[in-house]
C-alpha positions as CSV (number, residue, x, y, z in Angstrom):
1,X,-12.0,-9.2,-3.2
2,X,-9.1,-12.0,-2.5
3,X,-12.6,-14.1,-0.8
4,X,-14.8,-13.7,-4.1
5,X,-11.6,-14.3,-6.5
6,X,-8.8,-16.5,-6.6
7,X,-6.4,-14.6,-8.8
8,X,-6.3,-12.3,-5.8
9,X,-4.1,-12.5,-2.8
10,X,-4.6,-10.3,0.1
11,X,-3.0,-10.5,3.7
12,X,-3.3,-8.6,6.8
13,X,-0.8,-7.3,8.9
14,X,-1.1,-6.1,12.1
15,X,1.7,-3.2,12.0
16,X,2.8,-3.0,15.3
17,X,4.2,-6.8,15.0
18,X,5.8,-6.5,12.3
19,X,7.4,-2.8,12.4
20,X,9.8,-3.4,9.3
21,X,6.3,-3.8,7.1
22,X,4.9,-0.8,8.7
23,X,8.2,1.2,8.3
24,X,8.7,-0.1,4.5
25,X,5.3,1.1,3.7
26,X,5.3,4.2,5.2
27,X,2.1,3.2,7.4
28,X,1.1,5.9,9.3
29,X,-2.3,5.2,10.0
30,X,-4.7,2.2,9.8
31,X,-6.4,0.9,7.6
32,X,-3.4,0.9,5.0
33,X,-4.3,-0.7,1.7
34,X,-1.5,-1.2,-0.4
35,X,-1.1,-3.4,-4.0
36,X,1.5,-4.3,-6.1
37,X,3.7,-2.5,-3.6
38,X,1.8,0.5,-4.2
39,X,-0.2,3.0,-1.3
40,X,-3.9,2.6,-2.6
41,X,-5.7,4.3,0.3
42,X,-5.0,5.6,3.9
43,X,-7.6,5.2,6.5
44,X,-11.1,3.4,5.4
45,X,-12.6,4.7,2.1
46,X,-15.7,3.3,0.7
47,X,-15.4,0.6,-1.4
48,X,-16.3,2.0,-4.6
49,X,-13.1,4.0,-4.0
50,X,-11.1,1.1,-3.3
51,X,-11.9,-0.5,-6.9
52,X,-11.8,2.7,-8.5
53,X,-7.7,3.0,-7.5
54,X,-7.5,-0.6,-8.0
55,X,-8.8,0.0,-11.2
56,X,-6.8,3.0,-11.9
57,X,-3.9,0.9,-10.9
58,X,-4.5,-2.4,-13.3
59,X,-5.2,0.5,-16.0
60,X,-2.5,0.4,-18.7
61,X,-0.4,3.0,-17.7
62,X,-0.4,1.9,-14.6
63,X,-1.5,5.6,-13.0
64,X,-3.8,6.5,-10.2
């Protein structure tokens, strides 16, 4: 999404080199997706899931 829009950020961490992110985020498993400091998704989902929590997320009460 951050590669087809520009109001988007995204990084990647690889969590075993930065422990302190994995801890903070509770990452337990990879892939993590997390936004807005929110857990999104734990391991891979397809990516009509993905947008759908994203969506849920931007949504104005803010629930997934």
């Amino acid at each position: 999404m951050a590669i087809e829009c520009d109001r988007i950020v995204a990084d990647m961490v690889e969590a075993t080199e930065f422990p302190h992110l994995a801890q903070r985020y509770n990452v337990m498993g990879v892939p993590k997706t997390i936004a807005n400091e929110i857990g999104l998704a734990d391991g891979a989902l397809p990516e009509e899931a993905v947008i759908a929590n994203i969506m849920a997320l931007a949504s104005p009460d803010g629930m997934l």
